[in-house]
Structure formats: structure tokens, C-alpha cells
C-alpha positions in Angstrom: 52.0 45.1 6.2 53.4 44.1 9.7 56.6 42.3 8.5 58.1 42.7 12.2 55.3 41.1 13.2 54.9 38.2 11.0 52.4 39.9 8.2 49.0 39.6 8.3 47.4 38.7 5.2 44.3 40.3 4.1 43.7 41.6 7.6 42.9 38.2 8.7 39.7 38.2 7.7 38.2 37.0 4.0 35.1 39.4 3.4 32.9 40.2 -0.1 29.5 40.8 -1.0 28.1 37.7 -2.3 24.8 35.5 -2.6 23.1 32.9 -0.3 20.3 31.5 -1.3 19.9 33.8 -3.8 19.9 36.8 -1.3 22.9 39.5 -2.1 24.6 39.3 1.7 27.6 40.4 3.2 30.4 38.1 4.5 32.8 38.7 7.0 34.7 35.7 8.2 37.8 35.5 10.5 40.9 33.3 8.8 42.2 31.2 11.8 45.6 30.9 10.1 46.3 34.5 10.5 47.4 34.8 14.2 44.6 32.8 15.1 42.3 35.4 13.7 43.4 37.9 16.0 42.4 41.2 15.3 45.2 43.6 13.7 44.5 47.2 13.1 43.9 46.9 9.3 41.4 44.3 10.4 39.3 46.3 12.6 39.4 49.2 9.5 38.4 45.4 7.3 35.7 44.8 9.1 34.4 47.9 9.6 34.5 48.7 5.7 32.0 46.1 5.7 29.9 46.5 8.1 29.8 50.3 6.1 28.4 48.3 3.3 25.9 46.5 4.9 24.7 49.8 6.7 24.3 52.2 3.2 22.8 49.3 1.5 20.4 47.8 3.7 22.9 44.2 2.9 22.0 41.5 5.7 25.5 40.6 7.2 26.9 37.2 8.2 29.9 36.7 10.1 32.2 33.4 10.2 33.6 34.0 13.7 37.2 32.3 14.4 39.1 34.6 16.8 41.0 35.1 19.7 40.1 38.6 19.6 43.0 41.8 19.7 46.6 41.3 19.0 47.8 42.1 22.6 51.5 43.4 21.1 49.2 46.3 19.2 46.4 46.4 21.2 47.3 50.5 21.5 46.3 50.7 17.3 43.0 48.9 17.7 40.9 49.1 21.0 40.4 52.5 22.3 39.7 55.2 19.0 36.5 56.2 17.8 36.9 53.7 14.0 38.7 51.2 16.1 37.4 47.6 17.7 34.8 48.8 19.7 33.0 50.2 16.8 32.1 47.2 15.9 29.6 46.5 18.2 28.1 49.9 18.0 27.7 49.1 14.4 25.9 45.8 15.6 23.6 47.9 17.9 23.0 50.5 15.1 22.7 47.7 12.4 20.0 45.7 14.6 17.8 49.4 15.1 18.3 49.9 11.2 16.6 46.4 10.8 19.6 44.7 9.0 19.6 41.1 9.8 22.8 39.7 11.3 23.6 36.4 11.5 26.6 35.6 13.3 28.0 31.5 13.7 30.8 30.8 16.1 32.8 28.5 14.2 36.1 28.5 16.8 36.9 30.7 19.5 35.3 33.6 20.2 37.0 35.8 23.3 37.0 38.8 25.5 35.2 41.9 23.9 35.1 39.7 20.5 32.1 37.4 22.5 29.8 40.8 21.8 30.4 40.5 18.0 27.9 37.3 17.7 25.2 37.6 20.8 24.1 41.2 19.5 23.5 39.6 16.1 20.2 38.4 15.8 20.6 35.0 15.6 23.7 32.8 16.8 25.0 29.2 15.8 27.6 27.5 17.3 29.4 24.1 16.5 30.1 21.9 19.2 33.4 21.4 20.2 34.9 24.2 18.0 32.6 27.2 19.1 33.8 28.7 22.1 32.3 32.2 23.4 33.3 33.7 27.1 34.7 37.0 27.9 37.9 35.0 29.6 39.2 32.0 28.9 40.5 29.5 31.2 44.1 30.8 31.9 42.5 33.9 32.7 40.1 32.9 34.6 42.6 31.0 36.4 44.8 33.9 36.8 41.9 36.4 37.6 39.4 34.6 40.2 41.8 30.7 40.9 39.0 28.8 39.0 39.7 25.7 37.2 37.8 25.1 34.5 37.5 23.8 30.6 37.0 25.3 27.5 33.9 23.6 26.7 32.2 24.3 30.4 32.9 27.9 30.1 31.5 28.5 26.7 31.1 25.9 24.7 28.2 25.0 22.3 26.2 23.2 25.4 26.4 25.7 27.8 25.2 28.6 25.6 22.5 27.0 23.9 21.3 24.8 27.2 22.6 27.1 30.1 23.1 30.4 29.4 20.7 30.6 26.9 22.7 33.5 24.8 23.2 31.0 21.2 20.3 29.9 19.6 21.8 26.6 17.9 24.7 24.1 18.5 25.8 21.4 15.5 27.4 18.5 15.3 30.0 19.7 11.7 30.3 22.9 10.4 28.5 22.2 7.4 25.4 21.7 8.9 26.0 25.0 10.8 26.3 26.7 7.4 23.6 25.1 6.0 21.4 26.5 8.9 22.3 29.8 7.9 21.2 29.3 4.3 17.9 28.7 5.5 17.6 31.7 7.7 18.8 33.5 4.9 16.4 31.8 2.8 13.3 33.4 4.6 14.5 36.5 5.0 11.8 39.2 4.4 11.9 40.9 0.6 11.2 44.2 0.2 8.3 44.7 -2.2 8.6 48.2 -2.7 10.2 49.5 -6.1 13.4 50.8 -6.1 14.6 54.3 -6.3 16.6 54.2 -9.5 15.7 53.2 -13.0 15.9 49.8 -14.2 15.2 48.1 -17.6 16.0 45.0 -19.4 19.8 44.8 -19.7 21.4 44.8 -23.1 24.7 43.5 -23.9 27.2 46.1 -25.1 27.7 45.7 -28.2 31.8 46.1 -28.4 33.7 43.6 -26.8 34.9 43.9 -23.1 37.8 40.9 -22.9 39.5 44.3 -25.0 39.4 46.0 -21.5 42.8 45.0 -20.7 44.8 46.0 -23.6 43.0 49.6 -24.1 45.4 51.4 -21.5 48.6 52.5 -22.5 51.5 51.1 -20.1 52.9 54.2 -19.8 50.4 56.0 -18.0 51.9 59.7 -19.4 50.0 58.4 -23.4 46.8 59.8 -24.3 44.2 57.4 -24.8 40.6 58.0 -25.7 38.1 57.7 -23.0 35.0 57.2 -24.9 36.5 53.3 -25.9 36.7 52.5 -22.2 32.7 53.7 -21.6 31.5 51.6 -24.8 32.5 48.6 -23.2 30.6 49.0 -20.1 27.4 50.6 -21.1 24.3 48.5 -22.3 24.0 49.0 -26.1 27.4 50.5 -26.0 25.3 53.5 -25.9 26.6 56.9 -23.7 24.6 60.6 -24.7 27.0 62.9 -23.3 26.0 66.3 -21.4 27.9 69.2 -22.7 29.8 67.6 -24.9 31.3 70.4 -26.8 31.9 71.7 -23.7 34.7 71.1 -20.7 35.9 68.5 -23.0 39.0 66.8 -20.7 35.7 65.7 -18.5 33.3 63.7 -20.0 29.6 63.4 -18.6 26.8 61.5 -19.9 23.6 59.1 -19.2 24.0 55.5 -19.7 22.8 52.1 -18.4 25.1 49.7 -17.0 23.1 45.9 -16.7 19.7 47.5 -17.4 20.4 50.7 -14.5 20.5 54.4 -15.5 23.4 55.8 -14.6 25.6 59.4 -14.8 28.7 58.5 -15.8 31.5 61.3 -14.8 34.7 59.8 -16.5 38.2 61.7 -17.2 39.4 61.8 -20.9 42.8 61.4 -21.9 42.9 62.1 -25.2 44.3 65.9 -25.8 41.8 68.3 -26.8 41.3 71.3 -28.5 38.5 73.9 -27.0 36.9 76.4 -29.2 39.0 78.9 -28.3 41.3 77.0 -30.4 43.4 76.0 -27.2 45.1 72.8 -26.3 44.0 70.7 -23.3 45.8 68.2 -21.6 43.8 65.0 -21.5 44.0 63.6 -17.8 43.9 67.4 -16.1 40.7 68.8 -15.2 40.4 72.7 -16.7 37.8 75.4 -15.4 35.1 74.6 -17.6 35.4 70.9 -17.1 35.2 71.1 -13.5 32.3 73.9 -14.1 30.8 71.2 -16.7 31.1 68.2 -14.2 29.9 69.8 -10.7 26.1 70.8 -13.0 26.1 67.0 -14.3 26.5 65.8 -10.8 23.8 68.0 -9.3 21.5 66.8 -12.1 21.8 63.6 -11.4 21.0 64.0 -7.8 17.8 66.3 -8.9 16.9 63.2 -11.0 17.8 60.1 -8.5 20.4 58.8 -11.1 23.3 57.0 -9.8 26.5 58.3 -10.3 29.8 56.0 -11.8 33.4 57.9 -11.7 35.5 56.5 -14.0 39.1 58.1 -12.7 42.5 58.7 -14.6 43.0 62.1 -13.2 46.5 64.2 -12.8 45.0 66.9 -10.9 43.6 70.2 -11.8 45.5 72.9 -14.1 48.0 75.1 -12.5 50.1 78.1 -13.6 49.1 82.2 -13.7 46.2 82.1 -15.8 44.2 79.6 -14.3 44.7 80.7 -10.3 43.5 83.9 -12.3 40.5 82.1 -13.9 39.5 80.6 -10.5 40.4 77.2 -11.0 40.2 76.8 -7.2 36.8 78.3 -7.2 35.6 75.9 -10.0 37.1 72.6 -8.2 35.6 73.7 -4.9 32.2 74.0 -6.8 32.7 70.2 -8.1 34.3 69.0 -4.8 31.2 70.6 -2.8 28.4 68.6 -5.9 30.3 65.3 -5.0 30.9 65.7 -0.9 27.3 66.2 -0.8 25.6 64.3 -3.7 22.8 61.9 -2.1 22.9 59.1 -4.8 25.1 56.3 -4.7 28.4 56.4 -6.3 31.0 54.2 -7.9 34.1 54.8 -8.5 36.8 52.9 -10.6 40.2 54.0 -10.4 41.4 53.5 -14.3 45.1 54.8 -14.2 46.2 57.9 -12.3 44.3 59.0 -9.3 46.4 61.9 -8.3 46.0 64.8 -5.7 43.2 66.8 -5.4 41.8 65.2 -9.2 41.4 61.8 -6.9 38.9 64.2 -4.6 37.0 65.8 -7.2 36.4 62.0 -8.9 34.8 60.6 -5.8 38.2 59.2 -4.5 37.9 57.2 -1.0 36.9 60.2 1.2 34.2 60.7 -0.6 31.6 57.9 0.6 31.3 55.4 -2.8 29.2 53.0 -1.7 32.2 50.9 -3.7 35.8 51.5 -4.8 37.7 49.4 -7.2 40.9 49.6 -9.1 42.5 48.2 -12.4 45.4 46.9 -11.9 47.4 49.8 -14.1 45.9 52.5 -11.3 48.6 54.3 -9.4 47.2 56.8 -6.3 48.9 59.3 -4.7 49.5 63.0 -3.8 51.5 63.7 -7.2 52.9 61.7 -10.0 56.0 60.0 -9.2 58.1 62.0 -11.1 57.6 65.1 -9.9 56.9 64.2 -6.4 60.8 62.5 -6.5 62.3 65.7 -8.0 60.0 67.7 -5.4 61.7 65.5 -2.4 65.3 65.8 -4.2 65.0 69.7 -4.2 64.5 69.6 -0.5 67.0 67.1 0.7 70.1 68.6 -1.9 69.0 71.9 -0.5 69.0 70.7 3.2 72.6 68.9 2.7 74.2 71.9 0.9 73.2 74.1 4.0 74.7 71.4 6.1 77.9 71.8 3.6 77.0 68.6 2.4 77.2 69.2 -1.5 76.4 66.5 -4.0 78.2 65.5 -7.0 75.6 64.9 -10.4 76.4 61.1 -9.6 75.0 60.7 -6.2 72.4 62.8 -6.7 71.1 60.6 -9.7 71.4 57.8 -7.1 69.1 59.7 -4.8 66.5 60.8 -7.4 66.4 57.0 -8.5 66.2 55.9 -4.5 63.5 58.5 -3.9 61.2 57.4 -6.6 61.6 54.1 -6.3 59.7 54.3 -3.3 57.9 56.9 -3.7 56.5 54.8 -6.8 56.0 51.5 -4.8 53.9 54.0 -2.4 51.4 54.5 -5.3 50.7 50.8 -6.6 46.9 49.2 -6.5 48.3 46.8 -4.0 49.7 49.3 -1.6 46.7 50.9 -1.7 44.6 47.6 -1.4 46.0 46.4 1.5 45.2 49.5 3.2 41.5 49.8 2.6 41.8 53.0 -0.1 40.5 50.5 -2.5 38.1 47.6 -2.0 39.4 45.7 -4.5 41.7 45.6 -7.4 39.6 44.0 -10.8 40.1 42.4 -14.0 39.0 45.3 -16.2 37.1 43.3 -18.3 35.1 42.1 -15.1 33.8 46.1 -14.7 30.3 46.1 -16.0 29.8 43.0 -13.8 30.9 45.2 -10.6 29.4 48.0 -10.9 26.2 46.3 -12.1 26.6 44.0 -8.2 27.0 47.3 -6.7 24.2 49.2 -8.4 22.1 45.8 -7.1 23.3 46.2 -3.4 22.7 49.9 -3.3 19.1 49.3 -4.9 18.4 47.7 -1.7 18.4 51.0 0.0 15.1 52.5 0.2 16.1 55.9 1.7 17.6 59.1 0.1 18.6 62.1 1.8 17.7 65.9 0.2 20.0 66.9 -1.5 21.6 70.8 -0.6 25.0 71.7 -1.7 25.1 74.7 1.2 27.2 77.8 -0.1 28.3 76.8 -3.0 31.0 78.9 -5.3 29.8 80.6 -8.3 
């Protein structure tokens, strides 16, 4: 992203969920390399995303601050919107009423509207002669008022902490700023109280996960089963499905993932055969599986059960006789269980994660608490292939009303132009760098993240009531 302007890696900020001293906390620190941590678009959507995680989990937050606030030449795509910088410190605000601890230490520069970021966190470090906070710096302050004065005088370490009284502690070396922060960490209040969702001693499942990798086809058109991909993530291997003779290209079911009971709402891929005797295409989601899948989700909410979406999803069935079923009718019904489920969800993007399927299996929009992707998961409007013969229709069409006919030749050119990228549109890493995802996994590291996740959102104490409003029937 940005090429014209140089790139910006990661959004210029390295971020995660992680532990200090032995508290799960959220990081957020500026990389200094990146345009001197300047703040890009994608990097107010970065740290935003985070501060989202720290606010739905009840996550203390810790911010690394490096920065020398916006990028001036895009200053017009990050300071003025509703989700753009100055959210930020509304989050701070809100955060500090919520009772989530921030801990912010000013480890470089710190300017202009960014100088908020660490004096309305609770507590703020600073390391002298790095640290630097002041709404202007010297050139501006030069420029704005004629003054003359040094870095270190305007908002160094030594004025903050023995002047102006708005940083709490100055150091010599950053380790011994970090260290400081470890032991603020370290007395953090616990919550005593139990938590809202069921938790046992973890068993180990009982088929091997390393096989992860190698269960998904590499063309993502091949039926696989489903089933093989849940037995490698569920305590015991165990998984008692709901309905299970029933709405068969969705499969529901309880499980425990690291000792926590779970829903798990999970597209199969294999093809299927109702008892009607029809064929079902594994991947697509039919009437009765969105009917099955939209009652699993609302038990689980009635129960306080977490929910985990495991997605490799084409969409739902089209053609005459399902409009004439009410196949939209049955995915709103689904859509509406997940838009308004209360309980935290989880969703793993597996392979496809296309159209309105990537909606119906808790895709981005759809508030997971977390979002992560195998590296084999492509996401997008429509498969590749017939969103590049879609696109080819229109522009031949457009050209031969222009008198502009096409010989088979060129056209083949353009189909293969079109898709190619189209297809580059739809890769994990497209989507990672612009937030859809927050991360792209090993797939044999899965238990482990949704097990961290299911931990952070434990933190959590609250639950709204769950209502589903009109819902189609």
C-alpha cells in the first residue's frame, strides 16, 4: 500500500495481544523506521482495531510511542472523519471511564494532536533525551510565535516530569523505562469474579494438528471434508453436532477448544446428499442449512456459549427454485442471529470467503472479537472466475457498442488480464494489510488462537440481552 509514497509497512505500527508479567495486554507501538512513525491512514484504522480489542475485552493497553504524528501529504485521509485520528483519543477518554488501564511510555517524539495519545493514559513514562511531548515543535514554534527554543526545553523528559507535571516518570535507557511498565502491569488489579463462559481442564485433541496444513486441497473448487479440520482443534477431538442429519452443507455443534465450551458454526465441503435424495454442493449454504445454522446461533446466545466460524463459504444457492424457497428469507434469518448475537465470536477464514456467505459466517462486519486467516483463504465479492467472465461481459459489450469488436484472441488476453487482478484482489495478504483480517496463521497454530482469544474475551464481565428484533420466519 502507498507505493507513490514510499510504502508503509504494517501501518507503521507493530501491535498484538500478548503477556506482561503474566497479564494478557494489548500492545500498540509506533515503528520509527516507517516515516518516522508518522501516522498513515491504514495506521489510524491499525490502531484503532486495537484499541477495539482492548475495549470488548476489558485488555489493559500499552502504547510504545515513537511518532511525529500525521503524514502531512495525506493528512485529508486521516484527521477529520469519524474512525479517523481523532478517535483515538475519544477511545482514550472512553477506555479511562470503562476502567481499562492505559499505560502509555514516550520512547521518541511525540507531537501535535499525537501529545494527547500518552497524557490521557493513566500513567506516562518518558526516557530522557529520546522522549519528546509538545503540541509544536521547535520550527513551529519558531514559525508560529519567533521563539527559539530546544527540543529538550519544550518537552523533554525534565520538563514534564519536573515542570509541567503531565509525565509521571523520566529514565535514564529504555529498558529501564520498560521495566517500569512491567511492574505497573504487575499490580494491576485481577478480577475475582468467575467468568461468563464454561471452562474445564483442557484436553489435548487427540488427532494430530501439524496435519492442519496439508488437509486443504490447493485448488479451492475440491471437496474436502470439514469434520477433519474441527477434530484437530477440539479438546478430545470430540464435536456433538446439532442437527446433524439436517442442513448438512453447514455443520453446527458443541465443543471445547483449550478447556472452553464453544458453538462451532463451520461450512462443509464435502458434497452431500439430503434425504430428499438431492445433491448439495459442499461450500454453498442451502435453505435448510442457513435455517439449521441461524437456531444453533440463537442457542448459543440463550446459553452464553461462545461462538467459532470456521469459513470456506461460496455464497448462498441461487437459481428458480431456491429465490422460490426463500433462500433470501432463510439467509436474512441467519444474518439477523449473527448481526445481533451477544457472545463473542471467532472467526477463521479457511479457504473461500465469498459474498454474502462471508456475512452470514461472521465475516469482518460482523464484530468478531478476532479474525484470522489461513494462508489458502481468498475473500471477495465472487470467485475469481466468474467475477472475471462477469467484468469481460461488460467491457466486450461496452466496446462492441463503441464498434469496437474483439477477436477470440484478445479477448482471451482480457479475460486472463481481468482475473489476474481480480485474483491478486482476493489474497490473505491483500486483505491483511487492509485490516479485513487481523492476521494471517499457520493452521496448525489455530487451537492456540482461538484458545488466546477465548482468554481475552473471558476478561469481559458484561453481556448484552440478546433480541434478534423482527426476524424472518
Amino acid at each position: 500500500m502507498y507505493e507513490e509514497e514510499g510504502g508503509c509497512p504494517a501501518g507503521g505500527t507493530v501491535a498484538g495481544v500478548g503477556y506482561v508479567s503474566g497479564r494478557q495486554c494489548v500492545l500498540v507501538a509506533n515503528d520509527q523506521t516507517v516515516k518516522a512513525g508518522a501516522w498513515f491512514p491504514i495506521t489510524g484504522k491499525k490502531n484503532l482495531r486495537m484499541q477495539e480489542i482492548a475495549m470488548e475485552n476489558r485488555l489493559p493497553i500499552i502504547y510504545l510511542v515513537d511518532s511525529a504524528g500525521v503524514f502531512l501529504p495525506m493528512q485529508d485521509e486521516i484527521f477529520p472523519d469519524k474512525e479517523h485520528f481523532g478517535r483515538i483519543f475519544r477511545n482514550n477518554a472512553r477506555m479511562s471511564a470503562m476502567g481499562i488501564s492505559q499505560i502509555a511510555a514516550v520512547l521518541g517524539a511525540c507531537v501535535a494532536g499525537g501529545a494527547y495519545l500518552p497524557i490521557m493514559s493513566d500513567e506516562t513514562l518518558m526516557v530522557e533525551g529520546n522522549g519528546s511531548i509538545f503540541l509544536a515543535g521547535p520550527y513551529l514554534v519558531k514559525a508560529a510565535i519567533g521563539e527559539d527554543v530546544d527540543v529538550e526545553t519544550l518537552g523533554g523528559a525534565v520538563t514534564h516530569t519536573e515542570i509541567s507535571g503531565i509525565a509521571d516518570y523520566k529514565f535514564k535507557t529504555e529498558q529501564e523505562c520498560l521495566d517500569q511498565v512491567k511492574k505497573i502491569v504487575a499490580k494491576l488489579g485481577g478480577r475475582t469474579d468467575k467468568p461468563l463462559f464454561d471452562h474445564v481442564d483442557p484436553i489435548f485433541p487427540k488427532k494430530n494438528q501439524e496435519e492442519l496444513r496439508n488437509l486443504i486441497p490447493s485448488d479451492s473448487s475440491k471437496p474436502y471434508d470439514m469434520i477433519e479440520i474441527i477434530e484437530r482443534i477440539t479438546d478430545d477431538s470430540s464435536f456433538e453436532q446439532f442437527k446433524e442429519d439436517y442442513g448438512k452443507t453447514i455443520l453446527c455443534g458443541y465443543a471445547r477448544i483449550d478447556g472452553w465450551a464453544v458453538g462451532i458454526v463451520a461450512n462443509q465441503r464435502k458434497i452431500v446428499k439430503n434425504k430428499k435424495g438431492e445433491l448439495q454442493m459442499g461450500g454453498v449454504i442451502y435453505n435448510d442449512s442457513a435455517d439449521k445454522a441461524a437456531r444453533f446461533i440463537m442457542n448459543c446466545n440463550q446459553k452464553s456459549i461462545p461462538l467459532i466460524f470456521l469459513q470456506d463459504v461460496t455464497g448462498f444457492m441461487v437459481g428458480s427454485r431456491s429465490e422460490q424457497s426463500g433462500i433470501i428469507k432463510d439467509g436474512a434469518k441467519m444474518v439477523n442471529a449473527v448481526a445481533n448475537s451477544v457472545v463473542p465470536k471467532i472467526t477463521i477464514v479457511i479457504g473461500n470467503s465469498y459474498g454474502a456467505g462471508n456475512y452470514a459466517m461472521c465475516g469482518k462486519a460482523y464484530d468478531p472479537r478476532f479474525i484470522f486467516a489461513w494462508p489458502s483463504a481468498k475473500i471477495a465479492v465472487m470467485g475469481g472466475e466468474q467475477a472475471a467472465k462477469t467484468l469481460l461481459q461488460i467491457q466486450v459489450a461496452g466496446m462492441k457498442s463503441r464498434g469496437e469488436p474483439l477477436d477470440e484472441k484478445s479477448e482471451k488476453e482480457l479475460l486472463e488480464k481481468i482475473q489476474g487482478r481480480y485474483e491478486r484482489q482476493t489474497t490473505p495478504y491483500y486483505a491483511a494489510a487492509r485490516l479485513w483480517v487481523d492476521a494471517i496463521i499457520d493452521p496448525a497454530d489455530t487451537r492456540k488462537m482461538i484458545a488466546e482469544g477465548l482468554k481475552a474475551a473471558a476478561h469481559n464481565h458484561h453481556m448484552d440481552e440478546f433480541k434478534t428484533g423482527v426476524i424472518q420466519v
